[in-house]
Each structure stands twice: as structure tokens, then as C-alpha cells.
PDB file of N, CA, C and O in Angstrom:
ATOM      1  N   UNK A   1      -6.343 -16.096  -9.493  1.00  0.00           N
ATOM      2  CA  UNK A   1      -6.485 -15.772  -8.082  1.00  0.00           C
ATOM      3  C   UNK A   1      -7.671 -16.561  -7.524  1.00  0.00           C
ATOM      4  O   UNK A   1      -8.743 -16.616  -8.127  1.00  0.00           O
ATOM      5  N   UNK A   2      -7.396 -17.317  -6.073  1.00  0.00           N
ATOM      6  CA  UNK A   2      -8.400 -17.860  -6.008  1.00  0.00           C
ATOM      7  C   UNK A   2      -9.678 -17.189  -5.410  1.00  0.00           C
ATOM      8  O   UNK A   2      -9.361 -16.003  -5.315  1.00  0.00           O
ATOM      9  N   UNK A   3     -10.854 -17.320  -4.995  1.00  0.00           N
ATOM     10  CA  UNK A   3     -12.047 -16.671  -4.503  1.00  0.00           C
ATOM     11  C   UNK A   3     -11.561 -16.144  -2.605  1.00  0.00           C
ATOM     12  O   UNK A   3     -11.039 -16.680  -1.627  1.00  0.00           O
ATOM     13  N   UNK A   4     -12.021 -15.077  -2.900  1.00  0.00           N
ATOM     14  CA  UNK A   4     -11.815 -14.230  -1.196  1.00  0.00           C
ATOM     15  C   UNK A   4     -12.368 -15.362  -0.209  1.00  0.00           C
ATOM     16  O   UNK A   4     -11.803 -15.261   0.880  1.00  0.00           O
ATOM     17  N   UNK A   5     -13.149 -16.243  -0.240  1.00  0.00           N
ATOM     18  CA  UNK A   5     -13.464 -17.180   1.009  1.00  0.00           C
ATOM     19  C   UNK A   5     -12.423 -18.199   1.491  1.00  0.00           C
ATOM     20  O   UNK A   5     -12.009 -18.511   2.608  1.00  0.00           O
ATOM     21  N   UNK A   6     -12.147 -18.610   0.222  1.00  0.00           N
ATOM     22  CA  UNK A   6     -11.075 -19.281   0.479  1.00  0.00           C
ATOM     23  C   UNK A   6      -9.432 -18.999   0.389  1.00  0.00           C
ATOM     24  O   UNK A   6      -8.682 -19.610  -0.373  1.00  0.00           O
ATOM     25  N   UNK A   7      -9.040 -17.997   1.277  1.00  0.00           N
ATOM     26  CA  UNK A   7      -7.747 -17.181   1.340  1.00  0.00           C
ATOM     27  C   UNK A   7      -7.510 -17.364   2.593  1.00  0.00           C
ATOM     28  O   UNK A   7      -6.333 -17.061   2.789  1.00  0.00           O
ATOM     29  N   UNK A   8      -8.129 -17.779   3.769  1.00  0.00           N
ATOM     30  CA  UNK A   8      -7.729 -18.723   4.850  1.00  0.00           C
ATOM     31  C   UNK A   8      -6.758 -17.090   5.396  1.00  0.00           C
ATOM     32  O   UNK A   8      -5.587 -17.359   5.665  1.00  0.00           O
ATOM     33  N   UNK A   9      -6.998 -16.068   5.509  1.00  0.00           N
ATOM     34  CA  UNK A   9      -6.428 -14.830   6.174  1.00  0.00           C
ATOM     35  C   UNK A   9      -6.439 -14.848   7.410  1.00  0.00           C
ATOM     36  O   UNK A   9      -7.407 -15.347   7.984  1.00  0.00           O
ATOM     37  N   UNK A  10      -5.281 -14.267   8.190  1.00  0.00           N
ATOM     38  CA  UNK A  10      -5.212 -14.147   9.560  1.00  0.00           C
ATOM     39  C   UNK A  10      -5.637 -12.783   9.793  1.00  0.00           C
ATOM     40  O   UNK A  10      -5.452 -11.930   8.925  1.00  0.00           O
ATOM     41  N   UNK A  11      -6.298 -12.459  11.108  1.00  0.00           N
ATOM     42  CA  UNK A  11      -6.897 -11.255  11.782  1.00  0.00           C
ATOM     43  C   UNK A  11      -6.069  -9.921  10.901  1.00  0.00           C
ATOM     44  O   UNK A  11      -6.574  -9.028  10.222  1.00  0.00           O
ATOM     45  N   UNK A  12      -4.583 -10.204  11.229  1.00  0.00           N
ATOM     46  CA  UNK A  12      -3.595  -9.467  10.984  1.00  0.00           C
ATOM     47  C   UNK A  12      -3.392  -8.902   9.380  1.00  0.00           C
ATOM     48  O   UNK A  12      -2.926  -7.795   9.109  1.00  0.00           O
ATOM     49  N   UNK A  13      -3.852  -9.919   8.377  1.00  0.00           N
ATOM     50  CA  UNK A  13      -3.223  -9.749   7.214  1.00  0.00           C
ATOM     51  C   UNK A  13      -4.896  -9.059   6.735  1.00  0.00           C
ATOM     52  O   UNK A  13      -4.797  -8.273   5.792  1.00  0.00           O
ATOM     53  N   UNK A  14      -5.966  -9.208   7.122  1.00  0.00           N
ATOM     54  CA  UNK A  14      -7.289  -8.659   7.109  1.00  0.00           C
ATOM     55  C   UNK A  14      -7.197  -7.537   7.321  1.00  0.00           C
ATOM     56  O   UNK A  14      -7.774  -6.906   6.435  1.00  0.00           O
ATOM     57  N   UNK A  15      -6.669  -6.784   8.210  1.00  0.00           N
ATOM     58  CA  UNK A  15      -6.192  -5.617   8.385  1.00  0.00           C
ATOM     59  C   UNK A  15      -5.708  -4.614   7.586  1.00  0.00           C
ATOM     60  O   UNK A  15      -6.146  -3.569   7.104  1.00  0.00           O
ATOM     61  N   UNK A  16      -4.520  -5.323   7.583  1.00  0.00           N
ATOM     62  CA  UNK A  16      -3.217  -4.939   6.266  1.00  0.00           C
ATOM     63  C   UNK A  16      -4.197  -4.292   5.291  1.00  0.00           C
ATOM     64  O   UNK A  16      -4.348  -3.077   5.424  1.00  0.00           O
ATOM     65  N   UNK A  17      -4.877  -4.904   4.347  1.00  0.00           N
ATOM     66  CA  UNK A  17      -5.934  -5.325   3.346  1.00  0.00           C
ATOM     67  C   UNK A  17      -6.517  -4.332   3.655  1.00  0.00           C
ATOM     68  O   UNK A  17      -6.318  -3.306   3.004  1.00  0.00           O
ATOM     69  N   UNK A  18      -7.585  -4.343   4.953  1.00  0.00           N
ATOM     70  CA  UNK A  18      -8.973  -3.501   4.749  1.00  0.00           C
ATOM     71  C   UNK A  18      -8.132  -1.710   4.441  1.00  0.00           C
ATOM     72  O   UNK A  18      -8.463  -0.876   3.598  1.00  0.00           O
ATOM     73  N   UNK A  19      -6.873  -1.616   5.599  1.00  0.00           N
ATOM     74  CA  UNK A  19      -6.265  -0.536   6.004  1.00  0.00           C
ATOM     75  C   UNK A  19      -5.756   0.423   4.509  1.00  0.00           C
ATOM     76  O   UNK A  19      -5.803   1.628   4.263  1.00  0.00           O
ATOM     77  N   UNK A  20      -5.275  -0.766   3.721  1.00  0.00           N
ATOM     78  CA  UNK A  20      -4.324  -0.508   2.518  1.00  0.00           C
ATOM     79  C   UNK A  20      -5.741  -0.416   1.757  1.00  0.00           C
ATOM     80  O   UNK A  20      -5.208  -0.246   0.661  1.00  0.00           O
ATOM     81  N   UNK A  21      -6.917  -0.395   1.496  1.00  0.00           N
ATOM     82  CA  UNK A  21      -8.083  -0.231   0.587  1.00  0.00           C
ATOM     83  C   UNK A  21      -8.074   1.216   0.997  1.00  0.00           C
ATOM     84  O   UNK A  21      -7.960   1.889  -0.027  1.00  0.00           O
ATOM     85  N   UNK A  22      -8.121   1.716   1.703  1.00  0.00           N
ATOM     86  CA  UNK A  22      -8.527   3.052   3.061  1.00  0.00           C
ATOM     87  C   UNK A  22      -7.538   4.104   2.658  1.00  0.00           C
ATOM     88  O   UNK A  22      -7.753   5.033   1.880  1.00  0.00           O
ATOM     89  N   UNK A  23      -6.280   3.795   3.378  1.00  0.00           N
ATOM     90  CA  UNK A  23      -5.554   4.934   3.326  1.00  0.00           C
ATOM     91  C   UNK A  23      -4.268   4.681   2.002  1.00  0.00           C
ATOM     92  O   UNK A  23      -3.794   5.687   1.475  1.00  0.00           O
ATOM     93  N   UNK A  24      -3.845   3.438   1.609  1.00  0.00           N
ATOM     94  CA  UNK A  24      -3.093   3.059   0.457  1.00  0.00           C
ATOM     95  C   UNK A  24      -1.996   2.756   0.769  1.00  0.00           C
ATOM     96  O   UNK A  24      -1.880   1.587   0.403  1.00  0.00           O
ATOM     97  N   UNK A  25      -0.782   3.183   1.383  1.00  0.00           N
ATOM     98  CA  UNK A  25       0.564   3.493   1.587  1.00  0.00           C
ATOM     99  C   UNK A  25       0.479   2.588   2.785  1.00  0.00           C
ATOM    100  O   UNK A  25      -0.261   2.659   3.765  1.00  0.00           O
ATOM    101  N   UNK A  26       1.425   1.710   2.468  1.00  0.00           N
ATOM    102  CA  UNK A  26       1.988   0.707   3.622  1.00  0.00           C
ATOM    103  C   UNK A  26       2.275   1.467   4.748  1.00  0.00           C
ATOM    104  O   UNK A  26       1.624   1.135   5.739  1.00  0.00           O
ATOM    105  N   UNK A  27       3.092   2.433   4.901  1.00  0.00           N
ATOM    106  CA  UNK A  27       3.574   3.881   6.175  1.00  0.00           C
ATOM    107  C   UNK A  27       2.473   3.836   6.830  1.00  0.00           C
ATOM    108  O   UNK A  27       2.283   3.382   7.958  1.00  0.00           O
ATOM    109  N   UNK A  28       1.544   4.441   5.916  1.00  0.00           N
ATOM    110  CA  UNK A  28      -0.126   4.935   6.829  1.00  0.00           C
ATOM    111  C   UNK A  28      -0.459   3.719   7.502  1.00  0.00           C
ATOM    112  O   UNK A  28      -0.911   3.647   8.645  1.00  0.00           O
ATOM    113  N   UNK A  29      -0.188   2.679   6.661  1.00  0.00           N
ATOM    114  CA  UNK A  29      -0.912   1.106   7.638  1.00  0.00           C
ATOM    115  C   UNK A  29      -0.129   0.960   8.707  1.00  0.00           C
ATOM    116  O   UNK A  29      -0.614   0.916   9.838  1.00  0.00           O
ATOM    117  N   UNK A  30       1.257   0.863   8.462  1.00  0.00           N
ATOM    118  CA  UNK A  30       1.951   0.752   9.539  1.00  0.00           C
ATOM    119  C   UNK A  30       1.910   1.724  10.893  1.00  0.00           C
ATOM    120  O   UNK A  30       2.024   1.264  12.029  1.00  0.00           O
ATOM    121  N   UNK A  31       1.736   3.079  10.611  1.00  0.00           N
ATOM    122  CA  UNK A  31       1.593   3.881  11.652  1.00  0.00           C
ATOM    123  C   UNK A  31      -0.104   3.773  12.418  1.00  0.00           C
ATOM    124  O   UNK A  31      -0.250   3.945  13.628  1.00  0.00           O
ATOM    125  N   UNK A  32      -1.222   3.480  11.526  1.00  0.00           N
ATOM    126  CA  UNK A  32      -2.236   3.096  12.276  1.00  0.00           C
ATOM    127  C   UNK A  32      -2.659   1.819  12.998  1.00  0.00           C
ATOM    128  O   UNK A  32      -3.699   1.674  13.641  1.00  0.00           O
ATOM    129  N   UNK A  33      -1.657   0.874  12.786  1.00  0.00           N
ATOM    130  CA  UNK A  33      -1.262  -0.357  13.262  1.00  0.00           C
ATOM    131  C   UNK A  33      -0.667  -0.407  14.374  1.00  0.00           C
ATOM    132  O   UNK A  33      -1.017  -1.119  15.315  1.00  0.00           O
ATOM    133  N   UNK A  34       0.521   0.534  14.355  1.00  0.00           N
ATOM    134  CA  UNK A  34       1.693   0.410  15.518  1.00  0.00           C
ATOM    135  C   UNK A  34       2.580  -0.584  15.179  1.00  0.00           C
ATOM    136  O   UNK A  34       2.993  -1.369  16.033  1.00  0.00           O
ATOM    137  N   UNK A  35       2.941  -0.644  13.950  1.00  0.00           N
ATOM    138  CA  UNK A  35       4.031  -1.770  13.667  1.00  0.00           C
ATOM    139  C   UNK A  35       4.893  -1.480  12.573  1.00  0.00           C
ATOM    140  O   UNK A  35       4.810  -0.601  11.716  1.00  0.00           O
ATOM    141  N   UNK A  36       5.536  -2.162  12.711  1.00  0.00           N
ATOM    142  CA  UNK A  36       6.601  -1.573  11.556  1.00  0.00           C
ATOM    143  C   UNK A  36       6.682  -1.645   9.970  1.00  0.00           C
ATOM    144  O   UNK A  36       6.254  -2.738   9.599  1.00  0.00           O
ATOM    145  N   UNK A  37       7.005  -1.010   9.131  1.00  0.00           N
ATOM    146  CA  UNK A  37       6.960  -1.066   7.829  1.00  0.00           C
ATOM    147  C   UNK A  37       7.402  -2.371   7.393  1.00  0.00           C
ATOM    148  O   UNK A  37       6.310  -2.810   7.031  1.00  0.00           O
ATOM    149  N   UNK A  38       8.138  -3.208   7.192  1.00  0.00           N
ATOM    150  CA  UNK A  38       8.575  -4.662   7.449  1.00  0.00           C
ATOM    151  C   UNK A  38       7.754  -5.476   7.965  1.00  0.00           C
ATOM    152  O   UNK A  38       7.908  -6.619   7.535  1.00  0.00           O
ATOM    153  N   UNK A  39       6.863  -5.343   8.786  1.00  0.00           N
ATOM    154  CA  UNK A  39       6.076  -6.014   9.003  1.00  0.00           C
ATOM    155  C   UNK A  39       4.748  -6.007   8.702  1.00  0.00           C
ATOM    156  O   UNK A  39       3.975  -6.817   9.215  1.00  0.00           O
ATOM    157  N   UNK A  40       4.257  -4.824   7.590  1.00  0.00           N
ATOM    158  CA  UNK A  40       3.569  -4.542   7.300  1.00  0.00           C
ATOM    159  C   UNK A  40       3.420  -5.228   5.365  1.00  0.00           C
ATOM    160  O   UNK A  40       2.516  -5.632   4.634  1.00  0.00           O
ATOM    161  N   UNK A  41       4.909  -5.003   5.272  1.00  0.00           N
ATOM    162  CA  UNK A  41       5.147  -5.806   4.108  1.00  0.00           C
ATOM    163  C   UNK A  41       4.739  -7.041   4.042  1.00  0.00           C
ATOM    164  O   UNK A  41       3.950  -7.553   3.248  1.00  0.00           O
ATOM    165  N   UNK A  42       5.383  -7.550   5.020  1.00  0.00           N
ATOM    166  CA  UNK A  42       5.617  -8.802   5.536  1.00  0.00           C
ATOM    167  C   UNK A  42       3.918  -9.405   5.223  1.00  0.00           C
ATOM    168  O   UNK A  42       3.591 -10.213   4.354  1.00  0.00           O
ATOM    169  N   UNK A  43       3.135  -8.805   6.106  1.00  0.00           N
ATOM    170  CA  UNK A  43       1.302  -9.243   6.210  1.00  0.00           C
ATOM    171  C   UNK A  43       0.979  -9.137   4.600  1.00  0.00           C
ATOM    172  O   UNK A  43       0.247 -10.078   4.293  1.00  0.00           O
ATOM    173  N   UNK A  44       1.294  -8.277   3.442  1.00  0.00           N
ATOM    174  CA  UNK A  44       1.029  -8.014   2.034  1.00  0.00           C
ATOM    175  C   UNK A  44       1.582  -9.357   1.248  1.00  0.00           C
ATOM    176  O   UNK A  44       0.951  -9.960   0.380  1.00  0.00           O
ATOM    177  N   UNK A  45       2.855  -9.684   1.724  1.00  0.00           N
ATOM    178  CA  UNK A  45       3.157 -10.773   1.171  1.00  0.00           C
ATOM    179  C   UNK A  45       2.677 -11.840   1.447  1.00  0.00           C
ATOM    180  O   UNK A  45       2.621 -12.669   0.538  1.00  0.00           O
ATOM    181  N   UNK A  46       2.177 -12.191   2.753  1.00  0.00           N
ATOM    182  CA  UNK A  46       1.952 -13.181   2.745  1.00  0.00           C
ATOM    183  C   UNK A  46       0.084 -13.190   2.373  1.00  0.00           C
ATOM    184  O   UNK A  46      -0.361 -14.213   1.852  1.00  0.00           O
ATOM    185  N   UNK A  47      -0.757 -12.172   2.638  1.00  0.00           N
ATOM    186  CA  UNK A  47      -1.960 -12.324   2.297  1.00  0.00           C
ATOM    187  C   UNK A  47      -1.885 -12.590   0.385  1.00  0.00           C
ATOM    188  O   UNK A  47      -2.468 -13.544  -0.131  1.00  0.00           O
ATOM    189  N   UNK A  48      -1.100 -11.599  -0.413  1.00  0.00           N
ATOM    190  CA  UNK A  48      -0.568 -11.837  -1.516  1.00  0.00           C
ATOM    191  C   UNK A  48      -0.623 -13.526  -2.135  1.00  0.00           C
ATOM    192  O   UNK A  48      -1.215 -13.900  -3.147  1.00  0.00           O
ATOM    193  N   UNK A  49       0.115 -14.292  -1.263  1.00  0.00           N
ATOM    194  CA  UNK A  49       0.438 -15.739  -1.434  1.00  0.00           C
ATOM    195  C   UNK A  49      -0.805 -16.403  -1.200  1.00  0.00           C
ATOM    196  O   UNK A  49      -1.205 -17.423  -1.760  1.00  0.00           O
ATOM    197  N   UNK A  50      -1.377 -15.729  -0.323  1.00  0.00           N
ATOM    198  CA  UNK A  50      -2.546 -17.216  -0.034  1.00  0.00           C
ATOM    199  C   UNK A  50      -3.638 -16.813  -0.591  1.00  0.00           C
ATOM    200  O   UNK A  50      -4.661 -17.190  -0.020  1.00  0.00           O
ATOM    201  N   UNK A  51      -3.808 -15.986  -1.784  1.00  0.00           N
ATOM    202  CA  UNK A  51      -4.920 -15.245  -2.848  1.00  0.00           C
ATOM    203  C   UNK A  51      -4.075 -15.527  -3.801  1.00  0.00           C
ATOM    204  O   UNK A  51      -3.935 -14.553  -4.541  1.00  0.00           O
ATOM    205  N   UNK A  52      -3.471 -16.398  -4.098  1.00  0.00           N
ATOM    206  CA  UNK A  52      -2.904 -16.602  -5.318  1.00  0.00           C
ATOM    207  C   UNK A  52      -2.583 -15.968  -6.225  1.00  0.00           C
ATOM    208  O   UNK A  52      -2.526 -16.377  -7.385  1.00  0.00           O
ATOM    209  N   UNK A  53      -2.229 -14.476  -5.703  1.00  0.00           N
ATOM    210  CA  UNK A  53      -2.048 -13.407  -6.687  1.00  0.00           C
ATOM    211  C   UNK A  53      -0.477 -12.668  -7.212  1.00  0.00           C
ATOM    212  O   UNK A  53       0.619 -12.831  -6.676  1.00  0.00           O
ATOM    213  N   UNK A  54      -0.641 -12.250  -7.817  1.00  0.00           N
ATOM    214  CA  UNK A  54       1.051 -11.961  -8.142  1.00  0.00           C
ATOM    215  C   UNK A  54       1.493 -10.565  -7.555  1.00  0.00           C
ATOM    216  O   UNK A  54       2.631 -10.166  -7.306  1.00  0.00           O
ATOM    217  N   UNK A  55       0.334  -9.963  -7.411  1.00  0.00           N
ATOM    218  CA  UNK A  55       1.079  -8.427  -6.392  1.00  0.00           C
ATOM    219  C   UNK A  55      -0.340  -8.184  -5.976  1.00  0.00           C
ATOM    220  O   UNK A  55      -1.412  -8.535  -6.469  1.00  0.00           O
ATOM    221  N   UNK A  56       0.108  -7.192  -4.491  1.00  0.00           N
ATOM    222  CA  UNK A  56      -0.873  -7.273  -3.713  1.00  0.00           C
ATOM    223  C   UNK A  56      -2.116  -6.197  -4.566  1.00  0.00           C
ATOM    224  O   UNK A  56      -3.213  -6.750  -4.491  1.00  0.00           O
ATOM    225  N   UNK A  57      -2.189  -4.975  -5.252  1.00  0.00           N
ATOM    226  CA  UNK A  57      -2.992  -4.348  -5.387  1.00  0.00           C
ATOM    227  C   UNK A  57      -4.489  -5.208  -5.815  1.00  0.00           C
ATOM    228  O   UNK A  57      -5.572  -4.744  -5.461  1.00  0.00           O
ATOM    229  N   UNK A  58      -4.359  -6.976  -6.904  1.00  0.00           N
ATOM    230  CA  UNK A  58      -5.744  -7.366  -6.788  1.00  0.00           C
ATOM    231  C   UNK A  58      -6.266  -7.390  -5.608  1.00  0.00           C
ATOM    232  O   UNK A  58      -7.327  -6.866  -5.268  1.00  0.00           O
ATOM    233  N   UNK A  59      -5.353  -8.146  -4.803  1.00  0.00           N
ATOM    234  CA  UNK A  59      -5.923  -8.958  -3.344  1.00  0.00           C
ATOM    235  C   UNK A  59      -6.722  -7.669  -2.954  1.00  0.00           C
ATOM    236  O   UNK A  59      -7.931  -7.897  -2.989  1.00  0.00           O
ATOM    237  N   UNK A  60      -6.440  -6.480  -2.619  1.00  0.00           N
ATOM    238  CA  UNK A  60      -6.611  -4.791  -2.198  1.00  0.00           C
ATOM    239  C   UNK A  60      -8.567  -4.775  -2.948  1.00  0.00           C
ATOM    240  O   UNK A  60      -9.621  -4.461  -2.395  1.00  0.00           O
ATOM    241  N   UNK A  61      -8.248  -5.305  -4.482  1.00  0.00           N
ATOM    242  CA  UNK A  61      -9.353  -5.232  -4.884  1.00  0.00           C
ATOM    243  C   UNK A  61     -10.554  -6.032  -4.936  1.00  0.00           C
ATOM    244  O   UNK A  61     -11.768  -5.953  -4.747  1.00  0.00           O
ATOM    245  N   UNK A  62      -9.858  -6.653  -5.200  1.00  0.00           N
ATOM    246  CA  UNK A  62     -10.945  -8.393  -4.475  1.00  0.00           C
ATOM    247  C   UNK A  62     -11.855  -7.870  -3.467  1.00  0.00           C
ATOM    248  O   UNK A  62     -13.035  -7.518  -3.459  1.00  0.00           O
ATOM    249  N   UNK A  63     -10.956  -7.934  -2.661  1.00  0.00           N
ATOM    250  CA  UNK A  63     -11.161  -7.884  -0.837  1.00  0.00           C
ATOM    251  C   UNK A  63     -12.618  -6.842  -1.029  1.00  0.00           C
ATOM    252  O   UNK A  63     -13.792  -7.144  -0.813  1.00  0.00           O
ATOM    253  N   UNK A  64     -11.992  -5.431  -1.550  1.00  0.00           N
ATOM    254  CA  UNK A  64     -12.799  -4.626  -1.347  1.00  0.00           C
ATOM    255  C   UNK A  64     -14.149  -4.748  -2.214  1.00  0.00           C
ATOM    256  O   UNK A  64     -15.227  -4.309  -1.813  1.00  0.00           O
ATOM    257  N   UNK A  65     -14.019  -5.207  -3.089  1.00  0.00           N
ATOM    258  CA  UNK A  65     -15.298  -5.887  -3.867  1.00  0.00           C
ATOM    259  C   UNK A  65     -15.820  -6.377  -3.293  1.00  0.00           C
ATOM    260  O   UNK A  65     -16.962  -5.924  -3.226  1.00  0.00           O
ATOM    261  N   UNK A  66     -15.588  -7.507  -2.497  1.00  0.00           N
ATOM    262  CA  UNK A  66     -16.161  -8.554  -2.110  1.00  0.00           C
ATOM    263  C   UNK A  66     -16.734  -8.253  -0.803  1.00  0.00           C
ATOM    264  O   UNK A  66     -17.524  -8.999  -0.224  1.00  0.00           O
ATOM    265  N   UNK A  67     -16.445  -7.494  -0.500  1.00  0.00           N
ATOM    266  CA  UNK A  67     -17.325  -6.519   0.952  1.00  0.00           C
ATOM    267  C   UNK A  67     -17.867  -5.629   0.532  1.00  0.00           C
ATOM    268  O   UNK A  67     -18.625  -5.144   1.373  1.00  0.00           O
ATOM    269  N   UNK A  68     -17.874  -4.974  -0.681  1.00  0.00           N
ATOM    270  CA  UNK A  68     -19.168  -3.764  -0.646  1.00  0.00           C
ATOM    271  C   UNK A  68     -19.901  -4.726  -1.261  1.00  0.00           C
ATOM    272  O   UNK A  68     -21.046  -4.343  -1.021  1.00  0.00           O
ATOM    273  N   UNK A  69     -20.013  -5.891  -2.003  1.00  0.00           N
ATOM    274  CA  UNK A  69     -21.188  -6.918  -2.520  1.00  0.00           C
ATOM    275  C   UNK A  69     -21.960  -7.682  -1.517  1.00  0.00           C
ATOM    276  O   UNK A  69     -23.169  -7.890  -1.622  1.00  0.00           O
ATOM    277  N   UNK A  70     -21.098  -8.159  -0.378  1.00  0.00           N
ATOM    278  CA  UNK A  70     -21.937  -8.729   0.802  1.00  0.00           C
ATOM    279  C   UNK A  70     -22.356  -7.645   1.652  1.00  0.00           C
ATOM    280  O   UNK A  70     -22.990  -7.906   2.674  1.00  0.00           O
ATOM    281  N   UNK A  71     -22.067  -6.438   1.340  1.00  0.00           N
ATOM    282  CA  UNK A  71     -22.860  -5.776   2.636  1.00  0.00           C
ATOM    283  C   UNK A  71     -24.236  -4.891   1.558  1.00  0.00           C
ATOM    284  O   UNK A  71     -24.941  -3.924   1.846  1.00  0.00           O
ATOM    285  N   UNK A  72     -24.176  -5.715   0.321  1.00  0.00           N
ATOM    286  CA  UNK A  72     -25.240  -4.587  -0.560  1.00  0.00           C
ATOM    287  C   UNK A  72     -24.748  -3.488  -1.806  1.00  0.00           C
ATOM    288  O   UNK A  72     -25.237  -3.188  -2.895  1.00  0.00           O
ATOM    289  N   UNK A  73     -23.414  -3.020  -0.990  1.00  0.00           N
ATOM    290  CA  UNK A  73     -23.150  -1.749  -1.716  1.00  0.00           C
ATOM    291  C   UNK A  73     -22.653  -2.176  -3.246  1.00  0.00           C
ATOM    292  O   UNK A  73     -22.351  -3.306  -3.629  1.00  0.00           O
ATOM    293  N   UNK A  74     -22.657  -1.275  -3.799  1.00  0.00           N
ATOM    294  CA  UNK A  74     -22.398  -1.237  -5.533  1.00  0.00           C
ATOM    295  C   UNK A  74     -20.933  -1.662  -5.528  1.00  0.00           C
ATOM    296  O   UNK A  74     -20.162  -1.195  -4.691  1.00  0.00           O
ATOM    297  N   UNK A  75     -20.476  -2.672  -6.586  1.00  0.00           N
ATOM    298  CA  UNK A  75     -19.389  -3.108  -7.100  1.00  0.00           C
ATOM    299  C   UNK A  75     -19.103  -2.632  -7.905  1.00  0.00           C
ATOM    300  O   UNK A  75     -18.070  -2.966  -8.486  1.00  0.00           O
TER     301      UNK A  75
END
């Protein structure tokens, strides 16, 4: 998987990510989003692809690592 800086993420798929660290269940993302389950997939797969990862739960972990380390908090 490559490094969280370089995953080149759109606003949208950042979301997906922070949302799915938070509440877990694509549904919950989708309903606090306002968008549809399909398209919620849709943002997993493709953030998935451009983290070079094979299913989304690293990207989920990465992500969230990699923001409680730049803001200080314990990894």
C-alpha cells in the first residue's frame, strides 16, 4: 500500500474514509452523506485503488493512523 500522502484523494472519497473510521457501515456513511449506498461503495472503491490496497478496511486504517500521528495523538 502506498503512503497516505500520496493517494491523490478527492474531497468525497476523504469523507467516505474519515465517516467509515467513525461510524463503520457504508448505510451510516451513506445516510450522513445524503447519498446513496452505491455511491458510497463506489467512493471505497475507488479510494481503495488509489492506496494500493486490496480491501478498503487498511485504507480505513492508514487514514486513521495517519491523523491521530499528525495531530499528536497516540497510534
Amino acid at each position: 500500500m502506498k503512503p497516505t500522502n500520496e493517494w491523490k484523494l478527492s474531497p468525497r472519497e476523504v469523507q467516505c474514509i474519515e465517516l467509515s473510521a467513525e461510524v463503520g457501515m457504508a448505510k451510516l456513511v451513506a445516510d450522513k452523506l445524503g447519498i446513496s449506498l452505491s455511491t458510497v461503495e463506489s467512493y471505497r472503491q475507488s479510494a481503495t485503488k488509489k492506496a494500493g490496497a486490496r480491501s478498503f478496511l487498511p485504507v480505513v486504517v492508514a487514514w486513521d493512523r495517519n491523523r491521530r500521528t499528525n495531530k499528536g495523538e497516540p497510534a
